[in-house]
Residue frames relative to the residue before (quaternion, step in Angstrom):
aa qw qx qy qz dx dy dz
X 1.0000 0.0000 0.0000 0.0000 0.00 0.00 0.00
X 0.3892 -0.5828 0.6661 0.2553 3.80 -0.81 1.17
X 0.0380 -0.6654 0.7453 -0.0180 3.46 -1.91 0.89
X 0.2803 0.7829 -0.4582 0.3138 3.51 1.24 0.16
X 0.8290 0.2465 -0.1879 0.4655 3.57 0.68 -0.90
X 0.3792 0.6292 -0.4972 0.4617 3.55 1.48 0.07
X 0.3971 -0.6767 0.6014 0.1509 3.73 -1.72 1.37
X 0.2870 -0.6772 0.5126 0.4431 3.50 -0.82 0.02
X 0.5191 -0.5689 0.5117 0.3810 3.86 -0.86 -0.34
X 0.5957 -0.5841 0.5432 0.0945 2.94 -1.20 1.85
X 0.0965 0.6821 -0.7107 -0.1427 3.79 -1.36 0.07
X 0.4500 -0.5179 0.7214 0.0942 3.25 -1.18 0.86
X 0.4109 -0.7633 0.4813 0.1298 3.42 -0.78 1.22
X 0.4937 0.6791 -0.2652 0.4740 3.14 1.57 -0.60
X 0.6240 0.4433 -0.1363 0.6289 3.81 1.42 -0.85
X 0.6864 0.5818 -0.3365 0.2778 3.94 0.77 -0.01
X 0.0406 -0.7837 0.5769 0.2267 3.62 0.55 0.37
X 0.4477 -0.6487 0.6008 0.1332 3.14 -1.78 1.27
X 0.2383 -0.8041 0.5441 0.0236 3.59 -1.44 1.25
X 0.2125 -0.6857 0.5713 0.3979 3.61 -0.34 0.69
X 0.8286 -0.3064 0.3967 0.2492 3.19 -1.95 -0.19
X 0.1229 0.8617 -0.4916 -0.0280 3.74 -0.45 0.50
X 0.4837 -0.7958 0.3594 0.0594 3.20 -0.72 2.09
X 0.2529 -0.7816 0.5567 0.1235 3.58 -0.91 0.27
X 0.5788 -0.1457 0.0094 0.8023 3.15 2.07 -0.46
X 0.5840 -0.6847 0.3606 0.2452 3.28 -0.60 1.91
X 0.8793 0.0009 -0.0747 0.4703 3.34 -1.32 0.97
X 0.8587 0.1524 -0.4189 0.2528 4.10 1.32 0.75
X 0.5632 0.4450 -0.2575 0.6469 3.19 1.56 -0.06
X 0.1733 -0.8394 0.5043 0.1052 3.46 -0.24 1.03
X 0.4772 -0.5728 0.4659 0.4766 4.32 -0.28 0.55
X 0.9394 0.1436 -0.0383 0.3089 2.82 -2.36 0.39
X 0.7389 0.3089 -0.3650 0.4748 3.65 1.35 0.99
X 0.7620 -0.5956 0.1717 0.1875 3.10 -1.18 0.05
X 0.2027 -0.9156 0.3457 0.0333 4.20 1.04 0.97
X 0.0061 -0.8059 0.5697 0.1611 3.63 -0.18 0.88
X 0.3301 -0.7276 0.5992 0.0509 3.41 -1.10 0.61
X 0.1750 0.8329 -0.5174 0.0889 4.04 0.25 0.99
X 0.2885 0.7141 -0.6185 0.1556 3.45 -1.13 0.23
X 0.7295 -0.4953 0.3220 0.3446 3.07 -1.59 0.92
X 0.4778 -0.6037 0.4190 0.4813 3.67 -1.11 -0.38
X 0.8313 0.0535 -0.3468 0.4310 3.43 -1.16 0.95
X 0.2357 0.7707 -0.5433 0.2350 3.83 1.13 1.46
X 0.5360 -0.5862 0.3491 0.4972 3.54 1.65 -0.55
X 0.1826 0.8981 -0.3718 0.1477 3.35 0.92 0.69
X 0.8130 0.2629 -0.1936 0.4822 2.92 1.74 -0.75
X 0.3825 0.7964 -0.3339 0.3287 2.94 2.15 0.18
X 0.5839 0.7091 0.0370 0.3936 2.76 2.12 -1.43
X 0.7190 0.4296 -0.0674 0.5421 3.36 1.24 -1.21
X 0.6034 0.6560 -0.2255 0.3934 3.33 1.94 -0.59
X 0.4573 0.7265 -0.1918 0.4757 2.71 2.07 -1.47
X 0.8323 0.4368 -0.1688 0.2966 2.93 0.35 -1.81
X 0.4701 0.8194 -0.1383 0.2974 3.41 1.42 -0.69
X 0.7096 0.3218 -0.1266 0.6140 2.71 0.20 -2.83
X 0.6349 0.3201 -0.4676 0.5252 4.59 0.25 -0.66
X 0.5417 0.3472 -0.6650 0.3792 3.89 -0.67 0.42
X 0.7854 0.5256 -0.1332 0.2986 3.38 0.77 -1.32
X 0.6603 0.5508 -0.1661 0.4828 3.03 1.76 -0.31
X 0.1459 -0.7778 0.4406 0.4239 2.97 1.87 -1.57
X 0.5768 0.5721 -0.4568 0.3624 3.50 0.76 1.12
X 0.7754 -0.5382 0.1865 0.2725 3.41 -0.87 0.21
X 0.4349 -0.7092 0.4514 0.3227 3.64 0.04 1.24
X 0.4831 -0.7662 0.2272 0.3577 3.75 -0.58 0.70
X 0.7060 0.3701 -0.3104 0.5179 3.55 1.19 0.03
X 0.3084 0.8150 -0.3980 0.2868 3.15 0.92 1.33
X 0.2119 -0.8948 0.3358 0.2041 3.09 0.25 1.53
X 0.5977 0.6709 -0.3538 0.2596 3.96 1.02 -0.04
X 0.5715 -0.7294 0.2670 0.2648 3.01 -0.61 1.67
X 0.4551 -0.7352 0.2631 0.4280 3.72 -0.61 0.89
X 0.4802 0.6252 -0.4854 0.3780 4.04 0.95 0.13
X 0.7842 0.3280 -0.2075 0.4841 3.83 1.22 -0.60
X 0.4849 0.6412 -0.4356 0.4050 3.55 1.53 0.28
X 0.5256 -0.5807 0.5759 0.2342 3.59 -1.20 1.01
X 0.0844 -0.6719 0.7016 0.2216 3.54 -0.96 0.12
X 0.2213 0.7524 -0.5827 0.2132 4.24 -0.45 0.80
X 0.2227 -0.7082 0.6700 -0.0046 3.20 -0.32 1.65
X 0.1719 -0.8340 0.5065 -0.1357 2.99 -1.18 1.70
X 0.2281 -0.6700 0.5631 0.4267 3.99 -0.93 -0.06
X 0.0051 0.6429 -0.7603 -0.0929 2.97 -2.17 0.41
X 0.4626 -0.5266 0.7068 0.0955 3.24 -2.11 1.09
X 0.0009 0.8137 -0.5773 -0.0682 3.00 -1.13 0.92
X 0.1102 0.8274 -0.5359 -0.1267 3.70 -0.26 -0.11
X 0.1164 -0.7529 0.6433 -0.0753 3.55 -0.95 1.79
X 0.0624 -0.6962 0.6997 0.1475 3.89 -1.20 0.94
X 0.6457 0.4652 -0.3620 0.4854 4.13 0.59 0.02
X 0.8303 0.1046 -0.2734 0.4742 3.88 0.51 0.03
X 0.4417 -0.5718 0.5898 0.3606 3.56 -1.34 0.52
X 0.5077 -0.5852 0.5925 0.2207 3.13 -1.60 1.13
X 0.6071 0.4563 -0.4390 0.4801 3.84 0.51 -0.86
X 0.8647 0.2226 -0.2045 0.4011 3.63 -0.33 -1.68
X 0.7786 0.3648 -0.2501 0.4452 4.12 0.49 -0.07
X 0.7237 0.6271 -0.2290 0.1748 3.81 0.43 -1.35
X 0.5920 0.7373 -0.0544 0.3209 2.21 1.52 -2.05
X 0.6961 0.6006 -0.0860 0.3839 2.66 0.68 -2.26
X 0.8365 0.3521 -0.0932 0.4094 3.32 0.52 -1.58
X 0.3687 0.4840 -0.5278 0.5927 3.51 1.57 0.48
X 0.6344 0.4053 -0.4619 0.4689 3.62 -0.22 -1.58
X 0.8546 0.3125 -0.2989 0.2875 3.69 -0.97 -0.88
X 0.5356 0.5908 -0.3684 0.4780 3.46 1.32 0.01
X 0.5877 -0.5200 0.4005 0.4730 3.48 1.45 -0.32
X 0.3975 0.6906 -0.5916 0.1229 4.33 1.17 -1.16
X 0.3421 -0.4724 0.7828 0.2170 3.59 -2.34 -0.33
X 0.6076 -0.7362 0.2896 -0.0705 2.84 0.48 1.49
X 0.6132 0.5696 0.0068 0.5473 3.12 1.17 -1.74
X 0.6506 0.3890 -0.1691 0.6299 3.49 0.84 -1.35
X 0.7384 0.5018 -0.3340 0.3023 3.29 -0.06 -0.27
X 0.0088 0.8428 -0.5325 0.0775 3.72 -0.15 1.06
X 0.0148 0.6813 -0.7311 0.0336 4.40 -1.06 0.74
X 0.2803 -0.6599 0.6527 0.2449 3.13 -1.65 -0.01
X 0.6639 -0.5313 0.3526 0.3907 4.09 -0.60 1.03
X 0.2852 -0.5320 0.7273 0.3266 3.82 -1.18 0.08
X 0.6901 0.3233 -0.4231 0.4902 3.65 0.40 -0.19
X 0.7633 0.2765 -0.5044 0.2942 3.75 -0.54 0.16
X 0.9091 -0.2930 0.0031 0.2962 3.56 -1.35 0.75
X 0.7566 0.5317 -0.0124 0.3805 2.24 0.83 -2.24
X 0.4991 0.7103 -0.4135 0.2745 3.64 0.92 -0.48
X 0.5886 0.5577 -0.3220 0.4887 3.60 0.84 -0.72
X 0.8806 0.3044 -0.2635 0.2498 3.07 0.77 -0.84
X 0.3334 0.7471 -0.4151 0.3979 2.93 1.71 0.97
X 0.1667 0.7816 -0.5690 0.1939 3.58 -0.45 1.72
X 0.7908 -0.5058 0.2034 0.2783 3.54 -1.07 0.60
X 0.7968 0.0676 -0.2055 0.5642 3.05 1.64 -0.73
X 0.5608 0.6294 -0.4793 0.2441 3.60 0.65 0.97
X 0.7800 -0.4665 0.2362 0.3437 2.89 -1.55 1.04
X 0.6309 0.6207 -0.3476 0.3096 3.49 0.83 -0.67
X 0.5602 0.6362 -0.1345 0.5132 3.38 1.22 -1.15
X 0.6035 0.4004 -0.2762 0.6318 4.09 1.04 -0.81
X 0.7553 0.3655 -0.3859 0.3835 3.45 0.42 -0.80
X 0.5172 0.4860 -0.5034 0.4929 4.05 1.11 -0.08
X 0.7070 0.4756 -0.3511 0.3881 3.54 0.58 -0.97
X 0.7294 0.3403 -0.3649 0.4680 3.42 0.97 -0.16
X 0.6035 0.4835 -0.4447 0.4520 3.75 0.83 0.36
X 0.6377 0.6211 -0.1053 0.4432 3.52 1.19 -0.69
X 0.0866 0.8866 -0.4514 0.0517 3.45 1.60 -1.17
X 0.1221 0.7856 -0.5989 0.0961 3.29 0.95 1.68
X 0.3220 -0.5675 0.6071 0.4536 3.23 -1.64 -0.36
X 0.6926 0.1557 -0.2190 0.6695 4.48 1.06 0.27
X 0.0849 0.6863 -0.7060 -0.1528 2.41 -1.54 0.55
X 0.3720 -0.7247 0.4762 0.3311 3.84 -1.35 1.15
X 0.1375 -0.7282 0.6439 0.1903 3.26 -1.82 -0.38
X 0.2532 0.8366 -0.4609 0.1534 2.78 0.21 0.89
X 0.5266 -0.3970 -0.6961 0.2837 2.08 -1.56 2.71
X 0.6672 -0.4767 0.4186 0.3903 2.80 -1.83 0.66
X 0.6141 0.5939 -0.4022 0.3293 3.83 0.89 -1.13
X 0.6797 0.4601 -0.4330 0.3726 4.04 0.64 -0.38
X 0.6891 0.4770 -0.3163 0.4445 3.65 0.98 -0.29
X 0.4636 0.6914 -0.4601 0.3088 3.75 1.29 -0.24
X 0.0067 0.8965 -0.3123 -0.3143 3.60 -0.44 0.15
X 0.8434 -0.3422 -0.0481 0.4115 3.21 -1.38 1.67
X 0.6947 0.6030 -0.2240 0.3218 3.56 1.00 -1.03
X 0.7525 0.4350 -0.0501 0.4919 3.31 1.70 -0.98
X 0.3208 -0.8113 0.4736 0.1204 3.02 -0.57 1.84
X 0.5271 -0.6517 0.4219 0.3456 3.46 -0.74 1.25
X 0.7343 0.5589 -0.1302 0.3626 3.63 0.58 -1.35
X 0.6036 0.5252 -0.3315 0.4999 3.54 1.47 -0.46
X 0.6552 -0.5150 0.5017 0.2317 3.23 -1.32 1.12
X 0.8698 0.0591 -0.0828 0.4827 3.53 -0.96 1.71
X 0.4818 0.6373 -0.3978 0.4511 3.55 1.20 -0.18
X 0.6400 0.4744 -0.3233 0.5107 3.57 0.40 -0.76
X 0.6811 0.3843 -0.3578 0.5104 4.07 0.41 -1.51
X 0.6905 0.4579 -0.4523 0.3302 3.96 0.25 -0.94
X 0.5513 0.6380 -0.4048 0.3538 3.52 1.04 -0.93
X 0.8167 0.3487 -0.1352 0.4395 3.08 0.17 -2.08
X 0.4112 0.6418 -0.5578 0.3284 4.22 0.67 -0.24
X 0.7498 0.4038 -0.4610 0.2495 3.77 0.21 -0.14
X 0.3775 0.6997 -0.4148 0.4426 3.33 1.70 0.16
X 0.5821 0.5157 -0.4036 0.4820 3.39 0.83 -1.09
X 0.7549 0.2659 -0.3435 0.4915 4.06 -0.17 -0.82
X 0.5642 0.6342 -0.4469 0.2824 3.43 0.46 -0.37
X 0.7081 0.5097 -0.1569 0.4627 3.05 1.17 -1.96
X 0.4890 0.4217 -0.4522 0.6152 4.12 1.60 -0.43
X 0.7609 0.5212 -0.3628 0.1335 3.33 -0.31 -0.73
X 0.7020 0.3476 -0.0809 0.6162 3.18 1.45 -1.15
X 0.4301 -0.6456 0.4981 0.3876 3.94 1.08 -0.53
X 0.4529 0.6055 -0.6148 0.2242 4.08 0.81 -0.18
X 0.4361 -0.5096 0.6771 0.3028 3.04 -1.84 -0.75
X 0.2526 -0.8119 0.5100 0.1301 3.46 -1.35 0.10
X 0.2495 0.7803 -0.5624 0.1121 4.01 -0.50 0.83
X 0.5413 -0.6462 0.4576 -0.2828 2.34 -1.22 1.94
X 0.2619 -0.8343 0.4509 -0.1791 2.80 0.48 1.64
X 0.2615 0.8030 -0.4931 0.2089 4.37 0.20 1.14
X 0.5674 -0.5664 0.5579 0.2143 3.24 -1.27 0.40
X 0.4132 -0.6777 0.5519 0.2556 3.73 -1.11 1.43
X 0.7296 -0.2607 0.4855 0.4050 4.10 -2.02 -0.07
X 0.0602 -0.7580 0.6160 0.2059 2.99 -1.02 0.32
X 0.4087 0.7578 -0.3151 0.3993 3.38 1.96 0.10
X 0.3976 -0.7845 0.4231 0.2180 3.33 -1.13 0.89
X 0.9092 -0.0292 -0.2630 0.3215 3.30 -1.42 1.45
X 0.0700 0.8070 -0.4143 0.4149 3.10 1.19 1.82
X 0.0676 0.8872 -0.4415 0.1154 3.58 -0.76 0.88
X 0.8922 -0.0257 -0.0418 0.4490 3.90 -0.17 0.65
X 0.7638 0.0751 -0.2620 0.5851 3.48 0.69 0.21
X 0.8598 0.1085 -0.2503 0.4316 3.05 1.07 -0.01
X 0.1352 0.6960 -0.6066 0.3596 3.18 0.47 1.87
X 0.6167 0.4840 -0.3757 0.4943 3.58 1.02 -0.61
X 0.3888 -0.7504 0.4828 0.2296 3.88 -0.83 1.09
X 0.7587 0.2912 -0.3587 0.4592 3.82 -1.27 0.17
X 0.9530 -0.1310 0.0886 0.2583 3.20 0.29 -0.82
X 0.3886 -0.6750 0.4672 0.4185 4.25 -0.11 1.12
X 0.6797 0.5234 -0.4658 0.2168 3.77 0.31 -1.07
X 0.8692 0.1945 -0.3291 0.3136 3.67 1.05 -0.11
X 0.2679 0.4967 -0.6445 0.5158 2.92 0.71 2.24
X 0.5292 0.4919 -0.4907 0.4871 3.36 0.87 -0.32
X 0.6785 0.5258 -0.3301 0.3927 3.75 0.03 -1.76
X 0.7840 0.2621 -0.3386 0.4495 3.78 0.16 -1.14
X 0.6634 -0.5526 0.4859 0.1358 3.07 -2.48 0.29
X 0.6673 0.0262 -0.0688 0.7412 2.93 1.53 -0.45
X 0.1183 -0.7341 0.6601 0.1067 3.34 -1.86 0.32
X 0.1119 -0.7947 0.5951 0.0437 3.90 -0.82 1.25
X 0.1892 -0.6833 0.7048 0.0236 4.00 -0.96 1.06
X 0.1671 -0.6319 0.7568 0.0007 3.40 -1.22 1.30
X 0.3126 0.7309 -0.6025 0.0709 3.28 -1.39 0.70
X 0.6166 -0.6295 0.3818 0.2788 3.46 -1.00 -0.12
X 0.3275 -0.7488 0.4360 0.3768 3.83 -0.60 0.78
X 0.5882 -0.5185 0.4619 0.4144 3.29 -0.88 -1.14
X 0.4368 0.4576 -0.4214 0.6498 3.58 1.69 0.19
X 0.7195 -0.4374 0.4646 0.2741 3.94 0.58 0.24
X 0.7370 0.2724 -0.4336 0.4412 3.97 0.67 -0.77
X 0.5486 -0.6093 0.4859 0.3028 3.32 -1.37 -0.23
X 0.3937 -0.7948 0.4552 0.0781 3.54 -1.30 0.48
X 0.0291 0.7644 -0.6417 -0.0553 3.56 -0.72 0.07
X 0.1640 -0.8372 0.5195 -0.0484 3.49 -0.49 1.55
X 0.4964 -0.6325 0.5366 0.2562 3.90 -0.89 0.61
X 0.0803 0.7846 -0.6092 -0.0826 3.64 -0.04 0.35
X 0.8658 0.1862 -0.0068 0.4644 3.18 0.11 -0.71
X 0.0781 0.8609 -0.4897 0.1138 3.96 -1.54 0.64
X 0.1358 0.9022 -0.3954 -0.1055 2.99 0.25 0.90
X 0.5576 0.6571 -0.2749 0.4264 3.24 1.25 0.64
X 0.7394 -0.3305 0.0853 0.5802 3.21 1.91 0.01
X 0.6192 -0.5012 0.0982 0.5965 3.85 -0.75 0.29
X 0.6096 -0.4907 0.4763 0.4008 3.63 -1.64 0.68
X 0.5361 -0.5985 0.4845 0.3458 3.18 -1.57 0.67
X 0.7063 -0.5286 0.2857 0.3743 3.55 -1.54 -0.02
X 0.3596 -0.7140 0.4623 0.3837 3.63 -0.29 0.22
X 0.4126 -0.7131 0.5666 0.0164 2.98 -1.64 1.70
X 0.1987 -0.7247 0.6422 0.1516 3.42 -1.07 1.12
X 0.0745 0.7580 -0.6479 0.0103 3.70 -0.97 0.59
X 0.3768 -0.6090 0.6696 0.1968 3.51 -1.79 0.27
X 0.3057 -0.7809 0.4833 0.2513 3.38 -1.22 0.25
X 0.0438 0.8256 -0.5492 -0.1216 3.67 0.24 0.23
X 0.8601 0.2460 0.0337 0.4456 3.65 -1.08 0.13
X 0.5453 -0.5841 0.4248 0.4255 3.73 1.25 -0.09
X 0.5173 0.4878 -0.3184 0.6270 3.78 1.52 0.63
X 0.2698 -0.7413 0.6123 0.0530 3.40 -1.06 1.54
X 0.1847 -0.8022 0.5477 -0.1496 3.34 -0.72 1.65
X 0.1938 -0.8721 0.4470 0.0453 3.23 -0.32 1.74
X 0.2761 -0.7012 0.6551 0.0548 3.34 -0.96 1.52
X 0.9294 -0.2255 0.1429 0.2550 3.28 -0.04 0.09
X 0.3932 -0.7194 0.4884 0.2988 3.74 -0.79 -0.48
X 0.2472 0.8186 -0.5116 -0.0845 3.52 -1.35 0.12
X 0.6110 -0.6231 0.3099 0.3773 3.16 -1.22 0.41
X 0.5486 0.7165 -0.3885 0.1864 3.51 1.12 0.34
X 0.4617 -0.7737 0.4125 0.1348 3.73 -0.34 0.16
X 0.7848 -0.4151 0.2663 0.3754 3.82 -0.62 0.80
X 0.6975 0.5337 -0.1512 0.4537 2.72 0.80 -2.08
X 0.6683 0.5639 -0.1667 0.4556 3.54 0.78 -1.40
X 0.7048 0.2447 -0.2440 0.6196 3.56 0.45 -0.74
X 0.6083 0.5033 -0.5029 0.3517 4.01 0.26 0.50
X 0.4083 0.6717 -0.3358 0.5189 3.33 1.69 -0.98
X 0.6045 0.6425 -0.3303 0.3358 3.19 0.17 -1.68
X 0.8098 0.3498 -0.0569 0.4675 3.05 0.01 -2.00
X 0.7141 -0.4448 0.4345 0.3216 3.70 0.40 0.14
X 0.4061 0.7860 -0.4657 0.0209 3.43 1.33 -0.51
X 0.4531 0.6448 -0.3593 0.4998 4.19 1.42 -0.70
X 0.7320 0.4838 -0.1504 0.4555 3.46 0.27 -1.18
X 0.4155 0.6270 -0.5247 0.3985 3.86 0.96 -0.55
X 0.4473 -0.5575 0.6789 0.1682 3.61 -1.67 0.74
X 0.5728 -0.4412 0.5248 0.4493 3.89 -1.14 0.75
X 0.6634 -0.4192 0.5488 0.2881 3.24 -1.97 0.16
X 0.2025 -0.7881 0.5353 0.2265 3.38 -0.33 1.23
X 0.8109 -0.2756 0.2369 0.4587 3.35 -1.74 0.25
X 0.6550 0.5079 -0.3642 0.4248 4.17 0.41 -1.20
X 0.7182 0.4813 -0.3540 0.3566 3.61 0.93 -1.18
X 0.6352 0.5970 -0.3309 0.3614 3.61 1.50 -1.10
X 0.5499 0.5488 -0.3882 0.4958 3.87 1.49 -0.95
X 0.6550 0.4648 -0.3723 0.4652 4.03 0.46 -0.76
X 0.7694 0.4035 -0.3008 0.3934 3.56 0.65 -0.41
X 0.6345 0.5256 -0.3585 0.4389 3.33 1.60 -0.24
X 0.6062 0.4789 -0.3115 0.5533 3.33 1.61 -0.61
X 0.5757 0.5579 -0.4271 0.4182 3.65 0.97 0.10
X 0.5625 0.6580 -0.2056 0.4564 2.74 1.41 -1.49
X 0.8299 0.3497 0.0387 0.4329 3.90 0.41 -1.12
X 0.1729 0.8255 -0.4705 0.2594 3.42 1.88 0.21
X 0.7827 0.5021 0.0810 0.3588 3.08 0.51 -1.71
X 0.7126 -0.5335 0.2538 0.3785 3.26 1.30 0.11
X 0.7126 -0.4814 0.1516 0.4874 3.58 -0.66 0.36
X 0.0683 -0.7993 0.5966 0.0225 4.18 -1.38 0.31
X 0.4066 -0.6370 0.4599 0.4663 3.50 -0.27 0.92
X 0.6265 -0.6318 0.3895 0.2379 3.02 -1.52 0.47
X 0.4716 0.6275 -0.3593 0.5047 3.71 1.68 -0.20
X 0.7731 0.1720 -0.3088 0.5266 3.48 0.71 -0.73
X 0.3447 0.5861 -0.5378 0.4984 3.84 0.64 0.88
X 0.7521 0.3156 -0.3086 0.4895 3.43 0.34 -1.20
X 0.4708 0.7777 -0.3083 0.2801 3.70 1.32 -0.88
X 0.7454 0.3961 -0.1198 0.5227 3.18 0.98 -1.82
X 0.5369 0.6147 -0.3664 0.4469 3.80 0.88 -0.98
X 0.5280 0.5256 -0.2919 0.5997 3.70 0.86 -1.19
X 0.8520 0.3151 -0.2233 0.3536 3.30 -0.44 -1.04
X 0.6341 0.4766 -0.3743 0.4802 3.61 1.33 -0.35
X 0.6472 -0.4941 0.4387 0.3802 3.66 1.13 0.00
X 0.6461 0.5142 -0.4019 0.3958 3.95 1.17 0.33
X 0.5625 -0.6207 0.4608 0.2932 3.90 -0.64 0.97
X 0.6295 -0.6401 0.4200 0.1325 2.75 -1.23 0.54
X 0.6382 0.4374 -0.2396 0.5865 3.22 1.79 -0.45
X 0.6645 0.4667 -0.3460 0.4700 3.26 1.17 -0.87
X 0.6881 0.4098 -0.4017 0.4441 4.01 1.01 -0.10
X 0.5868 0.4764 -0.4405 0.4845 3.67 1.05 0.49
X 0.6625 0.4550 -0.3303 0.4950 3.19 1.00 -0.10
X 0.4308 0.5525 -0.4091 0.5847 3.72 1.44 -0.03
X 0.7389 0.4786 -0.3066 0.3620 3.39 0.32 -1.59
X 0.5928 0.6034 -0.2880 0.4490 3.66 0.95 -1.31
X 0.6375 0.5598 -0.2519 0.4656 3.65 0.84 -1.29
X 0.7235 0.4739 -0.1858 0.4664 3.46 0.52 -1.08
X 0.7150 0.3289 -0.2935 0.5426 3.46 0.60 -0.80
X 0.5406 0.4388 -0.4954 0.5194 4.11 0.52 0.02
X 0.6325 0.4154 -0.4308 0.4917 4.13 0.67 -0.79
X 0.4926 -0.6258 0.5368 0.2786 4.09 0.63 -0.16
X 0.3342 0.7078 -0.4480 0.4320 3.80 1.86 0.70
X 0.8663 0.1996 -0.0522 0.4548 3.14 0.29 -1.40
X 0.2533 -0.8009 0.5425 0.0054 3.35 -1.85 1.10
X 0.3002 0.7406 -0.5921 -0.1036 3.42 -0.79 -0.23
X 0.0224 0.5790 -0.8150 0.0072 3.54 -2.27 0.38
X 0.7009 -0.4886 0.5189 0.0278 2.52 -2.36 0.69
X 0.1507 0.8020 -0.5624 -0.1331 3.43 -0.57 0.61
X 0.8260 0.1934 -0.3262 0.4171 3.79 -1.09 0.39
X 0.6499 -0.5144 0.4621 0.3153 3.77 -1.28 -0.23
X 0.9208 -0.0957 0.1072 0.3626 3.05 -1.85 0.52
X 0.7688 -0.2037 -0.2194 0.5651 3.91 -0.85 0.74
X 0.5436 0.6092 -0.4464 0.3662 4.06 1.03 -0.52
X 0.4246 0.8172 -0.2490 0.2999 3.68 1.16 -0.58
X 0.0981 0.8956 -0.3630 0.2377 3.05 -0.22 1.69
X 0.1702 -0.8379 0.5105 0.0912 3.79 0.36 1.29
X 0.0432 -0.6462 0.7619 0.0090 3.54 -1.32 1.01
X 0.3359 -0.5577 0.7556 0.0722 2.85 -2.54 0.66
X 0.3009 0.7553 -0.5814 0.0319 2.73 -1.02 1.09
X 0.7390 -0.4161 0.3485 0.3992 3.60 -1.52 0.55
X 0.1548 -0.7747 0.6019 0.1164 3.57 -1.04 0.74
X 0.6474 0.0710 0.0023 0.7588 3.52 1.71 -0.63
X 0.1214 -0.7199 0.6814 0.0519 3.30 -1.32 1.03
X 0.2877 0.5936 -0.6209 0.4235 3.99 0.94 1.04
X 0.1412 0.6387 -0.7114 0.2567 4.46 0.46 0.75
């Protein structure tokens, strides 16, 4: 059926009723949109997202909630989770239960049955969990296992075209959304483009939280971003037992606690860091090798230092590549021959 000649409908502002803002965790996770969650590896990212969970699911307070406890809702909620980097049996589990979760509320789908791969942002399969589930979040955690195969993280608008069906989804069903990304590895880099592969999904979400570590050792979780009003304060916490423990608050900022740490002064990504990102990079199966070199670029790794990854990998019998079709149609992938890195 042609729709080419079909108008859309006009609104007359005069016919719009205005909505305030509705919170999933007052003043940071805003309802029915989309939350990125970034931070280095081992900054507590998933310690963090657990937190946030097992209390949706419980109807208790997320731990760097700043709302006093006379004006806090108690509403035990569901949530969907989907994780490709931890095992639900030997890690997930655990760290809901001890976070306090309802259990019950709490729904994933295995890394070991089938279908998991074919969980992606805009397939049909995914709506149909959200509509059997009828979370109020759902996680993603990394954003790279849900991308699908076709879409080059690094290409202008690719990321916003991908992730738009969340947006009707999240009206349609009421969920939320949190996003679950890797930080820059590039040196002296700050707010929009601390988030790695790609700016469009700092652009796309409503809010944006960075976990990381200070230099006294505790760890952080900073407001970057808000479009719904000023970001909340950044929370310092400790982890003890696989349970985020809030020490406190301050008025400092990512940016501020990266300084701190030398963050200018960091050394490029040495050769060991570039082999973890190609085997990240290739989890999932084969990727031409342009948008390999594409994303690596964009994650802040040289160009010498990812041939020398690549070289490494193919002498361990890890890494592959071939050609597939002819003359201008020609097209070179990389791709994992062993994934035992």
């Amino acid at each position: 059926m042609d729709n080419s000649n079909i108008l859309p409908k006009l609104l007359s502002m005069d016919d719009v009723q205005e909505k305030e803002a509705e919170w999933l965790v007052p003043q940071y996770i805003p309802k029915g949109q989309v939350t990125l969650l970034a931070g280095d590896g081992g900054s507590g990212k998933t310690i963090t997202w657990c937190d946030i969970a097992a209390k949706v699911s419980s109807g208790s307070k997320v731990f760097f909630d700043e709302t006093p406890e006379e004006f806090f809702t108690h509403e035990s909620q569901r949530v969907l989770f989907f994780s490709s980097e931890d095992s639900i049996e030997h890690t997930l589990r655990a760290r809901l239960r001890k976070a306090k979760a309802e259990l019950g509320n709490i729904f994933s789908v295995s890394l070991q049955d089938e279908a998991f791969n074919e969980i992606k942002f805009d397939s049909k399969i995914l709506e149909t969990l959200i509509s059997l589930v009828k979370p109020a979040l759902v996680i993603f955690d990394p954003v790279q296992s849900f991308i699908p195969p076709d879409v080059q993280m690094g290409q202008r608008n690719a990321m916003r075209n991908c992730l738009n069906p969340l947006i009707g989804i999240g009206e349609k069903y009421g969920c939320t959304f949190l996003i679950v990304v890797h930080t820059n590895k590039r040196q002296g880099v700050y707010g929009r483009n601390r988030v790695a592969d790609s700016a469009d999904l700092w652009d796309l979400s409503r809010s944006v939280l960075i976990v990381g570590n200070t230099k006294e050792g505790k760890r952080y979780l900073s407001h970057e971003k808000s479009n719904y009003g000023e970001p909340g304060e950044t929370a310092l916490f400790s982890i003890v037992d696989s349970v985020a423990i809030l020490e406190g608050y301050t008025d400092k900022k990512d940016k501020d606690f990266v300084s701190e740490m030398g963050f200018e002064a960091r050394q490029a990504p040495q050769r060991q860091d570039a082999e973890q990102f190609i085997f990240y990079f290739l989890r999932n199966g084969k990727k031409p090798t342009a948008e390999l070199d594409e994303a690596a670029k964009s994650s802040g790794i040289s160009k010498n230092t990812l041939n020398r990854a690549k070289t490494a990998l193919r002498q361990k019998g890890i890494l592959g590549g071939k050609s597939e079709g002819f003359g201008c149609s020609k097209v070179f992938y990389s791709y994992l021959i062993d994934a035992s890195l």
